[in-house]
N, C-alpha and C positions, 0 to 999 in steps of 0.2 A: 323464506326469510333468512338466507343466507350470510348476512350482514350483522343479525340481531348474536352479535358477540355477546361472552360470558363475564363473570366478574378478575380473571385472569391476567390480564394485558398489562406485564408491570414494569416500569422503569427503565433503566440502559438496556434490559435485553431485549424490550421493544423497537426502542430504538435502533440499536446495533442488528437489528434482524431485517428491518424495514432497510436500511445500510446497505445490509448485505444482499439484501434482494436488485435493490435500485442499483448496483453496481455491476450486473449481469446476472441475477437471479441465480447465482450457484450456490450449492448445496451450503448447511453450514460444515465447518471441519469439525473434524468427531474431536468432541471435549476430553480434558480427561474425566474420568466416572469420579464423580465424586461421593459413591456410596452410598448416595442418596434416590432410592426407587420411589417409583408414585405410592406414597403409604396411603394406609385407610380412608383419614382426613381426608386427605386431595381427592381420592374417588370417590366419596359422598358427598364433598361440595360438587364436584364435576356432574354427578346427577342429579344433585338437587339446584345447581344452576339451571340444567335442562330443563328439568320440571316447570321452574319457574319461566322460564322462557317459553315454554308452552302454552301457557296461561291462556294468552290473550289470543294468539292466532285460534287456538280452539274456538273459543268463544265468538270469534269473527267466521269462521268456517260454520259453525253452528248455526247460528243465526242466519248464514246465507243460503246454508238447506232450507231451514224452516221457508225462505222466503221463495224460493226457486217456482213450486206450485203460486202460489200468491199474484207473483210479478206474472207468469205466464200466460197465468187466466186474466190478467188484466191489460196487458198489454198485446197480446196474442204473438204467435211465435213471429210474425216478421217482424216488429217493432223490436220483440226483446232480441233476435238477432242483430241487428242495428244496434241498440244499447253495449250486448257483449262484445260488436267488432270495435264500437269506439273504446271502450273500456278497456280492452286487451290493445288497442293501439298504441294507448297512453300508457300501458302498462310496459309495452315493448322501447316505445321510446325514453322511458325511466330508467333503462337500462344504459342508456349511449350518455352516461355523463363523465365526468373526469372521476369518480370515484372515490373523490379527495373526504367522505367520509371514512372512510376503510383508516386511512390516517390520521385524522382528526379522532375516532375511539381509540385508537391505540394510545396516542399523545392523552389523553384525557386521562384513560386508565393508568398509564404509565404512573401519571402526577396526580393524582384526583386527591390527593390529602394536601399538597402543596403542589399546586401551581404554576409554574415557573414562567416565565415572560415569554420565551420560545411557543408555549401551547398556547399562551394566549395570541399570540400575533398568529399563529396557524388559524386558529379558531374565528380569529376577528376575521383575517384575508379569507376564507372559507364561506363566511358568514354571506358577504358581498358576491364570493362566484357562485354559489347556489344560488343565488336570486336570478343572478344572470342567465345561465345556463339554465333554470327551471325556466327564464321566458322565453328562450329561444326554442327548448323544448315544446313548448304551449306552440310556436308557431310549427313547427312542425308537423304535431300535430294534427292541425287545422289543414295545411297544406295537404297533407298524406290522408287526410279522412276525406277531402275534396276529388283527392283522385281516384280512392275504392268507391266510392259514392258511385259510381256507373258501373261499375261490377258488382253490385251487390244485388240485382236484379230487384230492387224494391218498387213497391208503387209508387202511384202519383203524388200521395200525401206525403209518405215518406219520405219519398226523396225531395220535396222540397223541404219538410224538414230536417232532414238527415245536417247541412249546415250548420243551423244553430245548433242543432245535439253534440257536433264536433265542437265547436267553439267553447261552448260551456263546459266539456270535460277538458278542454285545452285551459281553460280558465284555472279548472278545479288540479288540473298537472299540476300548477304553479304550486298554488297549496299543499298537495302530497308530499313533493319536493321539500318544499320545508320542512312541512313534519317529520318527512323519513328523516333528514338533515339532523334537527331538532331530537330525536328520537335517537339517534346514535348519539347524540353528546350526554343526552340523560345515562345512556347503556355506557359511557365508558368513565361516568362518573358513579357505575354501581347502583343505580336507581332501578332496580329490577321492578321495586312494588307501583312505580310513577308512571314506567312504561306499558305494565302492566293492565294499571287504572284507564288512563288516556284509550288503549286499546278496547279497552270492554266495554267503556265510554260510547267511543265513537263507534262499534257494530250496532250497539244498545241505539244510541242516536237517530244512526244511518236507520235502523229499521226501524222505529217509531215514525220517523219522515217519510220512508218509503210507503208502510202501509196510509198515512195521514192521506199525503196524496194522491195513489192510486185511487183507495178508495171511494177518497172524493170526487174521482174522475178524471184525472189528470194524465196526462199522453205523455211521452218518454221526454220532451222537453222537458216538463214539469218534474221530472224524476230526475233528469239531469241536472236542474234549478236548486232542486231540494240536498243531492248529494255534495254539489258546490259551498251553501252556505251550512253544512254541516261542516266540511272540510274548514272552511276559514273560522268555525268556533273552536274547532278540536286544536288548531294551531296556535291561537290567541292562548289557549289554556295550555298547552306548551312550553309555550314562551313567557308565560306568566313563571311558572312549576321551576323553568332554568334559571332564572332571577332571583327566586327564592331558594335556591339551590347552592347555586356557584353565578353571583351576580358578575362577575369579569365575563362568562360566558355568553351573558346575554346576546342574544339578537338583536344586535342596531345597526345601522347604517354605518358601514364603514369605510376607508379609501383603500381600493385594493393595489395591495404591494404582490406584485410575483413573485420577489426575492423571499416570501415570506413561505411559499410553498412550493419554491423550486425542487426541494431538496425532497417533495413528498409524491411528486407529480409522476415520477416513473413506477413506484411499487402501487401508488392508488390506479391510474391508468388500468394497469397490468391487473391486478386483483379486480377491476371491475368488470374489466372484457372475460374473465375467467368466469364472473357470477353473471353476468350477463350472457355468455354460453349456455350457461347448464339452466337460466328461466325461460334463456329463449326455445331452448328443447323442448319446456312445460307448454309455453304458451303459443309456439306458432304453426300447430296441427290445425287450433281454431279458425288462425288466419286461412290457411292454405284449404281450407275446408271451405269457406265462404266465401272463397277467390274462385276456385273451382266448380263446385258443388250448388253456390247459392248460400245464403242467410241463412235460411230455415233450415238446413242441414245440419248448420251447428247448434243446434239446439240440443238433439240426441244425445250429442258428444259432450256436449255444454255440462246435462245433467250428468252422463256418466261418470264426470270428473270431479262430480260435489263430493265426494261421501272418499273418492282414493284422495284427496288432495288434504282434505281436512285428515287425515291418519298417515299424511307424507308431511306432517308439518312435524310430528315426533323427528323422526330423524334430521331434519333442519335446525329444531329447537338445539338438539341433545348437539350436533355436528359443530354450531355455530359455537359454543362453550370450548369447545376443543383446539382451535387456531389458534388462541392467542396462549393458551395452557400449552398450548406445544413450543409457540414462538418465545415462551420463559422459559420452561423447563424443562424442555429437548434441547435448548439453546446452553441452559447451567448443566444439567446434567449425563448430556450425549445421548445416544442409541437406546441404552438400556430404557430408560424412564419415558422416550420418544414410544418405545414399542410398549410398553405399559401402557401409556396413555392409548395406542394404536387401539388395544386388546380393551380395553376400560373402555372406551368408547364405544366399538363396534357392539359388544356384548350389550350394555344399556340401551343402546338403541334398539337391537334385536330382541331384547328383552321386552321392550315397551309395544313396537311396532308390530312384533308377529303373532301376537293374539287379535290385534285390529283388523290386520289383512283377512286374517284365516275367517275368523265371522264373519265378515263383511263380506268374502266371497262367497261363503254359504249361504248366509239371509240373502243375499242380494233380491233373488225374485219377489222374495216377502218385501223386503224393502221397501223396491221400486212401487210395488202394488199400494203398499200403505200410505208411500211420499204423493205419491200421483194418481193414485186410482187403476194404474194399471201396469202392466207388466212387457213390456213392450222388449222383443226377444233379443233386438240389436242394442237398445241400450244398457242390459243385463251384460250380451255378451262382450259390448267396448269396458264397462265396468269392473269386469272380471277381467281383463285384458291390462286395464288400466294399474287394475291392484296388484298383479306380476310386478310392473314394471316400478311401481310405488318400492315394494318389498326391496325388487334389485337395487336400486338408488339408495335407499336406507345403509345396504348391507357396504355400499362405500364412503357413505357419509364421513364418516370418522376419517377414513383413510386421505379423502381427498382435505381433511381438513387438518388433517398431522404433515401431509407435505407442503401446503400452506404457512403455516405456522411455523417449519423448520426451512422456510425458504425456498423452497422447491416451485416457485411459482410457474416456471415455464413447462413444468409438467403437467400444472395440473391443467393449464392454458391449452396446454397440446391435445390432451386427452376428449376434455371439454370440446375444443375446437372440432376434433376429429367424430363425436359420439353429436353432436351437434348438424354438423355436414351432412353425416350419414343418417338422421334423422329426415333431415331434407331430402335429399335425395330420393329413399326410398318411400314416403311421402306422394312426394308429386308422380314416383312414378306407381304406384299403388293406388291413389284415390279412381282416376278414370275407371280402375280396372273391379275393384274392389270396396270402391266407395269407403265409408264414414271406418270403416272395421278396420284398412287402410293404414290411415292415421294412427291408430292403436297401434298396431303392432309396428309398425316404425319405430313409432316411441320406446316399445318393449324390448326391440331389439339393439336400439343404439341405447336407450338405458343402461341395459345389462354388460354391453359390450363397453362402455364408461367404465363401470364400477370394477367389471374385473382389472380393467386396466390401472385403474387408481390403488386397489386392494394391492395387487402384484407391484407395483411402484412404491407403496407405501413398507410393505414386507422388506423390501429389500433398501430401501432406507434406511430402516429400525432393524434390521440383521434378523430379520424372523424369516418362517416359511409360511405362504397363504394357508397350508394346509394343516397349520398349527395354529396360527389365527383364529380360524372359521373353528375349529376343535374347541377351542378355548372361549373364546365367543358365546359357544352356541350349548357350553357342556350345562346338563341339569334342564334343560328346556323342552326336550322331548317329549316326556312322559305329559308334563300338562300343557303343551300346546296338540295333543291328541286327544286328554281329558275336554279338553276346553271345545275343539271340535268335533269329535264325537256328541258332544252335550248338543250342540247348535243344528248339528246333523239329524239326529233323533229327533227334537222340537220340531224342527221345519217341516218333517214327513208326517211325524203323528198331530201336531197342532194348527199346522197350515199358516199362523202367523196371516190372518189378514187386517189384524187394526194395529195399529200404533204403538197400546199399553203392550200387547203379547209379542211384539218384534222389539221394543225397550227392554224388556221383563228377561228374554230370552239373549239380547244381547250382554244386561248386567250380569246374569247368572253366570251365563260363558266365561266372559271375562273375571267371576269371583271361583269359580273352579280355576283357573286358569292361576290364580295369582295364589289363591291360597295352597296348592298343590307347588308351585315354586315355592311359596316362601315357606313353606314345610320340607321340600325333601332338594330344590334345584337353587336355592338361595347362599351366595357367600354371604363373608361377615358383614362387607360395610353395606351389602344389600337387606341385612337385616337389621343391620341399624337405623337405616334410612327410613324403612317399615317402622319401626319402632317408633322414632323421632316423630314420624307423619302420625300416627295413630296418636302420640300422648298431643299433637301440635292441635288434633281434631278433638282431641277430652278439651283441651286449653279453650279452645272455640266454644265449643258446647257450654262449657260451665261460664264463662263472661257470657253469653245471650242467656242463659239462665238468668243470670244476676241481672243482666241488663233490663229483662222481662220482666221482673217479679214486678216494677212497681206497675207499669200498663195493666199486666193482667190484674192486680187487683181493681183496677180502676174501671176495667172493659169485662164486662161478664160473658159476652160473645168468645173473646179471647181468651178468657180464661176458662172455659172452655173445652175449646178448639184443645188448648196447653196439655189440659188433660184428659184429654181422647187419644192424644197423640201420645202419651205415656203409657195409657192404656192398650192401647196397640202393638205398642215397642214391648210390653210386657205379656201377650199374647203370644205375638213375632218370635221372641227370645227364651221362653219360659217351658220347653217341654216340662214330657216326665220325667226323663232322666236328668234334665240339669237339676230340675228341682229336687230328685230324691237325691242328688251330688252335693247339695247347696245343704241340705236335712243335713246327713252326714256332717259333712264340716263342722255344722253350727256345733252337734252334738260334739266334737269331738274338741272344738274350743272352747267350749263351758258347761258345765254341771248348769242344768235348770237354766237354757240361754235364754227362754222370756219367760222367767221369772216369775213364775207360776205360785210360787210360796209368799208373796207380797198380798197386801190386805184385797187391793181394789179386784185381784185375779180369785181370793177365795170367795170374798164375795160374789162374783160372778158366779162360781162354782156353785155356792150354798142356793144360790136365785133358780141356777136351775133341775137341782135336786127339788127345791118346794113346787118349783112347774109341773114337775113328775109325781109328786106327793098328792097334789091335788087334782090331777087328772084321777090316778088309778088307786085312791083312797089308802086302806093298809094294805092290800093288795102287792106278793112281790112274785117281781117277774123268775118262772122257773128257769130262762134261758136269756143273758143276757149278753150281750155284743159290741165293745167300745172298738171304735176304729180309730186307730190314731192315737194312743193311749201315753205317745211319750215317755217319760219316765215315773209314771205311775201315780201321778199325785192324783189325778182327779179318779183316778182306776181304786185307790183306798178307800174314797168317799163310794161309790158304787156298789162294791163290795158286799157291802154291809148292808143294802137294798136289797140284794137277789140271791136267788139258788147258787149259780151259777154263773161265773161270767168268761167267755173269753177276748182277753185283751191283744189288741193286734198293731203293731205300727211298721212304717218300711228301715226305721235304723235300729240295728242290731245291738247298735250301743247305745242305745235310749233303751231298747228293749231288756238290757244283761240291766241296767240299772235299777226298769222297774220292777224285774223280778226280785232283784236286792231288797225294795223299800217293799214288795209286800208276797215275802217269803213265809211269812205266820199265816197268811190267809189260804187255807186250802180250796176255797171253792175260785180261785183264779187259777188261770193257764193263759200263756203268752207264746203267741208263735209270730212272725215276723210274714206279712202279707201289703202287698200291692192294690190298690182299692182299680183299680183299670186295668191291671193285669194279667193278675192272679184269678186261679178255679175259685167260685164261692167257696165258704166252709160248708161243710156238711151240716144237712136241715135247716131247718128255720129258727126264728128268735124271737122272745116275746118283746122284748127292747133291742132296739139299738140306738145306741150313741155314737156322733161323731162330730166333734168339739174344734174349730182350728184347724181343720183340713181342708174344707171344700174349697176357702180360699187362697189355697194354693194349686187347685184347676183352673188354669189361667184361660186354655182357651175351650167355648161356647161346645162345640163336641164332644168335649170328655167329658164335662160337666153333664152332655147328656146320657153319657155312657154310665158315669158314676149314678144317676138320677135313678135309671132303671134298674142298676146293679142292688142299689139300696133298697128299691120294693120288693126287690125277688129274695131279699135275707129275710124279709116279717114273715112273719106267722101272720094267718087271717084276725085281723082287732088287734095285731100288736104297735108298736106306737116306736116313731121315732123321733128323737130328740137330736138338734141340730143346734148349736150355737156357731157362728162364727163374727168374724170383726168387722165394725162397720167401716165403709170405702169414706172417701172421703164426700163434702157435705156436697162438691159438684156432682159428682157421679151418683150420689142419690136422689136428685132431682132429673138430673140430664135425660134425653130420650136415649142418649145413646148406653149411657149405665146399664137398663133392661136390657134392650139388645146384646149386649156383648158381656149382660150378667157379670158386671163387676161391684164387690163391696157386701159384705152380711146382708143388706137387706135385701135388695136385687137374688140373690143369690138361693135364700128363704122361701121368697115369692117363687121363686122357679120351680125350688120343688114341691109346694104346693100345688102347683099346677099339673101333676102328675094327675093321670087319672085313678088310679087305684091308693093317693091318699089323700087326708083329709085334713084340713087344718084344726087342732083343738084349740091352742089357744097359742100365744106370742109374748114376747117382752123384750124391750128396746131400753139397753143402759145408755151410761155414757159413752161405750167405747163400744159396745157388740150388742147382736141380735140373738137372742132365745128362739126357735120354732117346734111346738110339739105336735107333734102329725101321727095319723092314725093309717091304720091300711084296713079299707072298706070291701 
């Protein structure tokens, strides 16, 4: 998506760039410096333009994996061979138009706060030659699908359907055409989030239609039927979105003036045979594979390009932001800010893309096993071939898109031209020899040969050296793009990764070693802001679906629920024992008595369950007694005065210096500072113990068993232990899932009752917490 520009593109210096190109495509003249370098600002909007520009193509890449098995098994591979060669036909002929887009987002973005009459007479004459040129395209299509139609070796059914399947993706051209059209004018009036929607939209669409009709039975006509009237809704809702947007812009019928795009027809020409090069690099291995080879041969290669192409859209996203950011301000502030944005660029891109590659060549075999069922060696190794040549293209992104932007257009024409040819070439002469594997490394190698070319051109535009570039680029990256592969490495050999969840699971992980080891030790400033912004943008989200929830869930008890399982989890997920003994700390260390233990309803609790122990073990006092969790001593006074002996134990050290404070007159206590899942028991047994307010802070289901058995091994044989803790709330007390994952005083109660060496004696449930007094049998 080479096209899909950033929010950049402003004013005279667009203009005068678009000038300077259309007037023999030479360099701009070096400015003078105006002292102004790409500061912080500029490089955090430049990647989080990218970002945003990613959005949508993800989510169409996504969705086109998910469906890849689907469509296959349904159409079996010569039909869906058929589908892909028309589908890549009209994709190749999308390319051959006047490109009068390219100018029309420059003109838009220039003015997108006002207007001027000039963008609109561009916009309106524009309006009219895309209709035209998308129908001439449609017959082309038709024609050129008529003619592969006997080289494609298909059967009898096929090939008499083969016709209509062209015709109707001819039809559904027309429609793309606008929309791409359409879609640029939204991108240069800054609509990132419209672009965006429409995008997610229509994969979301496309494959609700798709599975509808396969399902139902339906043969690749009917597939082609369904993607068509998809296409003509997502357009209408386009064209709606521009109206309400910037209604001068609309799409209507209008009389086309030449004079109106004379002045744009030489730099759009020129910039679309340049993007139209480097897709036709991407897309015409499949051709020449189906021309030679047969139908079903591209199938192999079909798949091996889902999974590099959706992680080749990073560097497209990130590259397309950077044209019109160079054609401003490489054009105001010369060389210096040119090579900034050079270095800003490539870096983000490499940042984002080489943790995608590096996994995705690793799992690959897991992968392919989990998408397809099987592991088929040649489509692993054009996959792994494919993500080479993914990576190299990435690494010139930026470059071919900084000499763009400062004019440079017959370089990058040239480059493209030449990495394009030699793709061909070695291609047709490879497939006979070498079959589908062929095509890959073609690809790999005029990729690569591209990029260095563009890198080296773009350096010496911007007064840099390549090998200060890539230095700069790529510095801080190391350590966790080895972290992150190492991790994927280990997984795939001890885990095997053969379903879904454990090839997902082992991709996230990769990827969160990967980012959290950057943004801790290989992260600059504005890449930490970025992070930062992104994280509070994600609390922002979180808390409005909060708020938005609260009232369903009270209304839907399924869902509320569901609400609170799911916090439940997140507080299992997140809650070891050292954040929790970290979290102890703090509290202690931000408040004397932080809950409030010295208030009426808390002593009450206290007084309730000293009578629960009164009335078990009559006047009877225990000669050894054992509080876990003692705090700052308040309920460790009341005890006291019950037994021989007690020792008081909790994990903060300043809880613990306190409660020594409040009960320094009481000689039969001792306080030492211990781990309830850590720590050696204390020496011998106890005729009591208590432990008040702790258990629920064992968040997850195995330490609570570990604590469970820890706590029968301190009684003495007939000693007895008393447990209070807090009740969960009133879902989690009912819920099935509450027991299970023992959340909440009561849950929690029940558990350890269920130990086999004790007993329940008796119970009592307040307003706010659960009493349990348990015996050891």
């Amino acid at each position: 998506m080479e096209r899909e520009l950033g929010e950049f593109g402003q004013g005279a210096q667009i203009r005068q760039a678009a000038q300077s190109a259309e007037s023999g495509f030479a360099d701009f003249p070096a400015a003078a410096h105006s002292g102004a370098a790409l500061d912080v600002d500029e490089r955090i909007r430049l990647m989080r333009d990218g970002l945003i520009n990613y959005a949508g193509p993800l989510c169409s890449r996504i969705v086109g994996i998910l469906l890849v098995p689907f469509v296959l098994r349904h159409l079996g591979a010569e039909a869906y061979g058929l589908w892909i060669v028309a589908s890549s036909l009209a994709g190749l002929i999308a390319l051959f138009d006047l490109g009068l887009g390219w100018s029309v987002m420059r003109e838009v973005a220039g003015g997108a706060r006002d207007l001027d009459e000039a963008t609109v007479r561009l916009v309106a004459a524009t309006n009219s030659a895309t209709v035209a040129l998308a129908s001439v395209g449609s017959v082309v299509v038709v024609l050129s699908g008529l003619a592969l139609t006997g080289s494609l070796h298909l059967s009898g059914s096929l090939r008499a359907a083969a016709p209509l399947v062209f015709g109707l993706v001819a039809v559904g051209f027309i429609g793309d055409q606008i929309l791409y059209y359409l879609t640029e004018i939204l991108q240069g009036l800054r609509r990132f989030d419209v672009v965006n929607s429409l995008s997610v939209a229509s994969s979301l669409i496309r494959a609700a239609g798709i599975v509808i009709v396969l399902g139902a039975g339906g043969a690749v006509i009917s597939l082609a039927a369904c993607q068509l009237a998809v296409t003509a809704t997502i357009v209408a809702v386009a064209a709606i979105a521009i109206r309400q947007v910037a209604p001068s812009l609309a799409l209507r019928p209008r009389l086309f003036r030449l004079s109106w795009i004379r002045n744009h027809v030489l730099f759009s020409v020129t910039s679309q045979l340049a993007h139209a090069l480097s897709s036709m690099t991407w897309s015409v291995p499949s051709l020449l594979i189906g021309t030679i080879l047969g139908s079903q041969a591209i199938v192999p290669y079909h798949i091996a390009q889902r999974f590099p192409l959706a992680a080749a859209e990073v560097g497209s996203s990130v590259g397309d932001v950077i044209m019109p950011a160079a054609s401003h301000l490489g054009r105001a502030n010369g060389a210096r800010t040119a090579g900034e944005l050079l270095e800003a660029g490539t870096r983000w891109i490499l940042v984002l893309e080489l943790p995608l590659c590096i996994v995705l060549w690793i799992i690959t075999p897991a992968l392919l096993n989990a998408w397809l069922g099987t592991t088929p060696w040649a489509t692993a190794t054009l996959m792994r071939v494919i993500l080479m040549a993914v990576l190299a293209d990435s690494l010139g992104a930026a470059a071919g898109n900084v000499l763009w932007g400062m004019g440079a257009v017959r370089t990058v024409l040239v480059v493209r031209s030449a990495a394009g040819l030699g793709m061909l070439t070695l291609a047709i002469a490879a497939l006979p020899r070498i079959g589908v594997l062929g095509a890959a490394g073609a690809l790999f190698t005029a990729i690569t040969a591209g990029s260095l070319a563009l890198i080296a051109a773009a350096s010496r535009e911007c007064a840099i050296s390549p090998a200060r570039l890539m230095r700069s680029a790529s510095s801080g990256l190391l350590m966790p793009a080895a972290a992150c592969g190492g991790f994927a490495l280990v997984a795939v050999q001890l885990a095997g990764l053969e379903r879904w969840a454990a090839v997902i699971v082992v991709a996230i992980a990769s990827a969160a070693i990967y980012f959290t080891l950057f943004y801790r030790f290989g992260a600059r400033n504005e890449e930490r802001r970025l992070a930062d912004a992104a994280i509070q943008s994600l609390r922002g989200v979180r808390d409005a679906a909060d708020r938005a929830l609260r009232p369903l869930l009270r209304r839907v008890s399924a869902l509320r629920s569901a609400w609170y399982l799911a916090l439940a989890l997140r507080e299992i997920i997140r809650n070891g024992p050292s954040r929790v003994s970290r979290e102890l700390d703090a509290e202690f260390a931000a408040h004397n008595d932080p809950w409030d233990y010295g208030r009426a309803a808390e002593q009450l609790r206290m007084q309730r369950a000293l009578e629960m122990l009164g009335s078990a073990i009559g006047g009877a006092r225990p000669v050894r007694t054992l509080e876990i969790g003692c705090a700052e001593g308040i309920f460790t006074a009341m005890l006291a005065a019950r037994c021989d002996s007690l020792l008081a134990l909790d994990l903060s050290p300043l809880a613990l210096a306190r409660a020594r404070e409040r009960n320094r007159a009481r000689m039969n206590v001792s306080f030492e500072r211990w781990d309830l899942l850590h720590d050696p028991l204390p020496t011998g047994t106890f005729d009591l113990v208590v432990i008040m307010s702790v258990l629920e802070y064992v968040f997850r289901p195995r330490d609570l068993r570990i604590a469970r058995d820890r706590l029968a091994d301190l009684l003495a044989p007939g000693g007895y232990l008393l447990v209070s803790n807090v009740r969960g709330s009133q879902i989690s007390e009912v819920s099935w899932w509450g027991r299970h994952l023992i959340r909440g005083g009561k849950w929690i109660n029940i558990f350890l009752g269920k130990h086999p060496s004790l007993h329940e004696v008796s119970s009592f449930t307040g307003d706010f917490y659960v009493h349990t007094l348990l015996r050891k049998v």
